[in-house]
C-alpha positions in Angstrom: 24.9 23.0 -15.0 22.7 20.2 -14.5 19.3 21.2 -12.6 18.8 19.8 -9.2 17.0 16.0 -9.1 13.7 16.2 -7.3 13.5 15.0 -3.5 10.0 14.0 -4.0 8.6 11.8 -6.9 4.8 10.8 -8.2 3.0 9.2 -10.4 2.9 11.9 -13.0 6.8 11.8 -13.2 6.9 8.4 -13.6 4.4 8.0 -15.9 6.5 10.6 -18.0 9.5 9.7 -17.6 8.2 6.0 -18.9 6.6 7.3 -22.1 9.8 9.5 -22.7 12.2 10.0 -20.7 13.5 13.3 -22.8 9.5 14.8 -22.0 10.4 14.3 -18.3 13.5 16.1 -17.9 11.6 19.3 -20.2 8.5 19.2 -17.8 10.0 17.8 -14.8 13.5 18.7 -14.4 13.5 22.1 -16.6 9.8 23.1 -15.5 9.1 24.0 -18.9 5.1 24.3 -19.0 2.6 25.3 -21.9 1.6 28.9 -21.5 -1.7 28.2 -22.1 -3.1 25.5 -19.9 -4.8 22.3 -21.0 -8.6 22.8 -20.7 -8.6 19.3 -19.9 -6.8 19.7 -17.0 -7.7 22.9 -16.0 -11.6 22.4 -16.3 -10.8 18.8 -14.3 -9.5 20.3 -11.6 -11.8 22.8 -10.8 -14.3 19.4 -10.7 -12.6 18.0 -8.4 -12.0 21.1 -6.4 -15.7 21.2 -6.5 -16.1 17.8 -5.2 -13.9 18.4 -2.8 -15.9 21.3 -1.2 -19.5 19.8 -1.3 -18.2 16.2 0.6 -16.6 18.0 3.2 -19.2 20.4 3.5 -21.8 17.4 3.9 -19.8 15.0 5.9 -17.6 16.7 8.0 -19.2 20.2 8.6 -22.8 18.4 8.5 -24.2 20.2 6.2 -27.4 19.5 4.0 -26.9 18.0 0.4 -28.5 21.4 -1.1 -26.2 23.4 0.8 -23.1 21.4 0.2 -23.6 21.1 -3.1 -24.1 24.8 -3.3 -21.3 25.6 -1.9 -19.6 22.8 -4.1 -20.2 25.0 -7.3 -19.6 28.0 -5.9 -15.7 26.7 -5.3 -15.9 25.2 -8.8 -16.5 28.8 -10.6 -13.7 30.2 -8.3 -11.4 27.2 -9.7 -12.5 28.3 -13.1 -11.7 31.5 -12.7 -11.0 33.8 -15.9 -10.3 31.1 -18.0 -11.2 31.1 -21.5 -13.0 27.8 -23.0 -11.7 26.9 -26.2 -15.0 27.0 -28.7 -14.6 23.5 -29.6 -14.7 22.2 -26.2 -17.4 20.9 -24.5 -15.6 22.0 -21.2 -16.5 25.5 -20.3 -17.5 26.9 -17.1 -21.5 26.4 -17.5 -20.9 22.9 -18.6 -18.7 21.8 -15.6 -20.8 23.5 -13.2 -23.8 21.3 -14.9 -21.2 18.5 -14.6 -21.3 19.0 -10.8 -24.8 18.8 -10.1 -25.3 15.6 -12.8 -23.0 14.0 -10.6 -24.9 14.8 -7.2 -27.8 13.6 -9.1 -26.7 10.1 -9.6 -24.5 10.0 -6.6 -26.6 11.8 -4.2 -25.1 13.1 -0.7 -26.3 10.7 1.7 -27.2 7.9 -0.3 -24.2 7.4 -2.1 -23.0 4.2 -1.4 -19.1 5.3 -1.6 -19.1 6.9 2.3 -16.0 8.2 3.1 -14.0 6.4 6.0 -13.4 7.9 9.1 -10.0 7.5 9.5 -7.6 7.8 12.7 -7.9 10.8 14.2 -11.2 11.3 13.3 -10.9 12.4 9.8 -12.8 11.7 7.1 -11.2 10.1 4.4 -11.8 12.8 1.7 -8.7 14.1 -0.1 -6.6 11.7 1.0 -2.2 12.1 0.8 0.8 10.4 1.8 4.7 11.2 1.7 6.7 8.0 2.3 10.0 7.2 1.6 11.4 4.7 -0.8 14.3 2.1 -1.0 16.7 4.9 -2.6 18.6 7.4 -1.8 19.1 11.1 -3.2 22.1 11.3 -5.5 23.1 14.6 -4.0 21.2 15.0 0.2 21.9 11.2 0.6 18.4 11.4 2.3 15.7 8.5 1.3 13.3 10.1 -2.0 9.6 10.4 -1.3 6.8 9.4 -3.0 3.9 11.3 -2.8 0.4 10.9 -3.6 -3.2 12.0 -2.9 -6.7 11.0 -4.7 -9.7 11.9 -4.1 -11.4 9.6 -0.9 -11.0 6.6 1.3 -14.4 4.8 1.0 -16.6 2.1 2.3 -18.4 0.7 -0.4 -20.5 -2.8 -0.4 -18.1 -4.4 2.5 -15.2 -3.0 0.6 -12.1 -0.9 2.1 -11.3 1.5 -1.6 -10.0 4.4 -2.9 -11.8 6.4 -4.9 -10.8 8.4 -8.0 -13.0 10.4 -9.8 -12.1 11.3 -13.7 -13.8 13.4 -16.4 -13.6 12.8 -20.2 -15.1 13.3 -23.3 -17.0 10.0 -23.4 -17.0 6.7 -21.9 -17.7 3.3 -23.7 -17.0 -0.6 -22.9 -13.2 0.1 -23.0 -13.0 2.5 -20.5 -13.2 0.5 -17.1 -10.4 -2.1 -19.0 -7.8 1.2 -18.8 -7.3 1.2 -14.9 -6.7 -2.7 -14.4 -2.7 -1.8 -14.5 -3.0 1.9 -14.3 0.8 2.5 -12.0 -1.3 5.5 -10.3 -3.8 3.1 -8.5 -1.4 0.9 -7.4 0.7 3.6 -6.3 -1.7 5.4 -4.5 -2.9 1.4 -2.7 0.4 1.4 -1.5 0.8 4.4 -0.6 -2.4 3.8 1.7 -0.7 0.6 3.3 2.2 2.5 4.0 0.3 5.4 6.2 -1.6 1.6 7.7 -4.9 2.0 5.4 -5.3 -1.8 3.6 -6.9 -1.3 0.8 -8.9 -3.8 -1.7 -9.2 -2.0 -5.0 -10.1 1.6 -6.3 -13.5 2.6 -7.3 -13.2 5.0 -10.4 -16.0 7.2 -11.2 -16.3 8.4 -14.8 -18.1 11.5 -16.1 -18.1 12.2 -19.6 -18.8 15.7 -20.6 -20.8 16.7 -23.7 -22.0 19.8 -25.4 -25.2 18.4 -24.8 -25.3 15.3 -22.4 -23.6 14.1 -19.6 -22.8 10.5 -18.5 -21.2 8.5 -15.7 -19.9 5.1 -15.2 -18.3 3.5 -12.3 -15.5 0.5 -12.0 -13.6 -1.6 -9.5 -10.0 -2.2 -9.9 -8.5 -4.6 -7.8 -4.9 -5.0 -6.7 -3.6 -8.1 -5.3 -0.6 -7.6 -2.8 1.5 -9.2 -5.8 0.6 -6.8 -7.9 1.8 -3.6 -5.0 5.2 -5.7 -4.9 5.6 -5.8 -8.9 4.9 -2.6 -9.0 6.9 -0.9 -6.3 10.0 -3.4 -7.5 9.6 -1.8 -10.9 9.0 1.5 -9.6 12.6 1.3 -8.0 14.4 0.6 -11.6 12.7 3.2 -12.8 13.7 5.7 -10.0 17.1 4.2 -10.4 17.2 4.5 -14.3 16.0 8.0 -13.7 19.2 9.1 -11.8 21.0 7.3 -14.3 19.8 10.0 -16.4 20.5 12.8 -14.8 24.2 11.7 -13.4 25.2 11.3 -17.1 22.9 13.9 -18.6 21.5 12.0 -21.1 17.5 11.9 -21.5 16.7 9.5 -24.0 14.3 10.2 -27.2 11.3 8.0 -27.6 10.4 8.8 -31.3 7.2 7.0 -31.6 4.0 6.1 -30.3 4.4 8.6 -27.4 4.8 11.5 -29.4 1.1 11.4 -30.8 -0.8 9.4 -27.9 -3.4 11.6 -25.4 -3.4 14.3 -28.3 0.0 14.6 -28.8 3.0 15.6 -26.6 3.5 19.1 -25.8 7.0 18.9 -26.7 6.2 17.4 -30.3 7.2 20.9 -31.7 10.1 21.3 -29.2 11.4 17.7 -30.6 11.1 18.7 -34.4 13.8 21.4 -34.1 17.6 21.5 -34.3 17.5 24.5 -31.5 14.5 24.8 -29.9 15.0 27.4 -27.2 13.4 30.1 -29.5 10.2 27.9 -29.8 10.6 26.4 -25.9 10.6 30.9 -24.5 8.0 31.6 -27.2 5.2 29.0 -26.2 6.3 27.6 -22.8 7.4 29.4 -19.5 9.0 27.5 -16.3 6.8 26.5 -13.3 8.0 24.3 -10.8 4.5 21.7 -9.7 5.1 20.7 -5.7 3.6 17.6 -5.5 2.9 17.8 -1.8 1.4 21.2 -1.9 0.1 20.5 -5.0 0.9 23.9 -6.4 3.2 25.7 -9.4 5.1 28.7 -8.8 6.3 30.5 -11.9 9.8 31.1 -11.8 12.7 33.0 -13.8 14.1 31.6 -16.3 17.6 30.9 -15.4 18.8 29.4 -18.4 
């Protein structure tokens, strides 16, 4: 029995089911998810959580910076919770929480040039989301599929109408502002703006690098060109299309190479290695189903 085909899509299962479309039907379709969570992306989400907290605390509560950015890391060691730090990553609690005040430092509350927009309604542009529908059609409700998104602000910045993004990682160098110049999830999420009737000129990206003894930051501007929204949405289509493909003939295809290695390697590189990997798939992984609009994962039963 084949398991049910999402009624909303993002940029994550795209970009997954691009790389390999075998990866996205494990992660995506099965909910098949590492035990132990990524400190990457565990560590960069209480960041942003803690972002989150000291902007609206300053902007739309009114707050003062000291405050907000008090109450900023206080949300960030809640995000962190229990979890354990690997000991060969730079990424542990104390670090992030230093993380968060390096980056009110440079970007100081109330003198940051990137102020969040004030957007209909009369709210601030922090945190922003959108669920709009797309040229296709559910294989099974017949209703239109959503795509949903949601990044970090709405900003004016130097005359310019952006999004903003920010993005931790180990280090940054003269190659890093190159990556987001075709990054899908920027011109997703500028379209996705348009739809909800927010024009938007680019995406400012925000990069703090994370060391076990230094931090650094570094900020881009990616543009995208109305051309660019149409190429992309166009191709996001085929993809979506491709996609049920997929799962109407239950065939998710291999991509044996480069993707198997890239971003420290697939979680599923084992997985792929093996004959029958269900032993390997109940020993290290256990099924939770990510909602992309409420942005949570819910353990569930194995059902298989």
């Amino acid at each position: 029995m084949r398991p049910p085909f999402p009624e909303v899509i993002d940029s994550s299962l795209i970009a997954a089911f691009r790389s390999c479309p075998q990866k996205a039907f494990l992660e995506f379709f099965e909910h098949w998810k590492l035990r132990d969570p990524s400190v990457h992306l565990h560590a960069g989400a209480a960041f942003a959580r803690g972002l989150e907290v000291a902007r609206t605390a300053f902007y739309t509560e009114g707050r003062s910076p000291t405050d907000s950015v008090a109450l900023g890391l206080r949300a960030l060691i809640e995000a962190y919770g229990e979890f354990e730090c690997p000991a060969d990553s730079a990424k542990s609690l104390e670090r992030m929480a230093g993380a968060l005040e390096f980056y009110f430092e440079r970007y100081p509350l109330g003198q940051d040039q990137a102020i969040p927009m004030s957007l209909p309604g009369g709210k601030r542009g922090i945190e922003f989301s959108f669920l709009e529908p797309i040229e296709i059609l559910h294989p099974t409700t017949g209703n239109p599929i959503l795509y949903s998104g949601r990044f970090d602000m709405i900003v004016n910045y130097q005359n310019l109408a952006l999004g903003e993004d920010d993005k931790t990682a180990s280090q940054l160098g003269a190659s890093w502002p190159r990556q987001w110049d075709l990054r899908s999830q920027f011109t997703a999420y500028t379209w996705g703006a348009k739809q909800a009737g927010i024009k938007l000129d680019g995406f400012l990206v925000r990069g703090v690098s994370i060391l076990k003894t230094k931090y650094d930051t570094l900020e881009t501007i990616t543009y995208r060109p109305e051309w660019q929204i149409q190429r992309w949405y166009a191709q996001m289509l085929r993809d979506v299309q491709r996609m049920i493909a997929s799962w109407e003939s239950g065939i998710w295809d291999f991509n044996l190479d480069h993707a198997c290695v890239e971003y420290g390697g697939c979680p599923f590189r084992g997985v792929c290695q093996l004959v029958r990997p269900e032993h390997l798939l109940r020993q290290q992984f256990e099924r939770r189903v990510w909602d992309p609009v409420r942005r949570v994962e819910t353990l569930v039963e194995d059902a298989s």
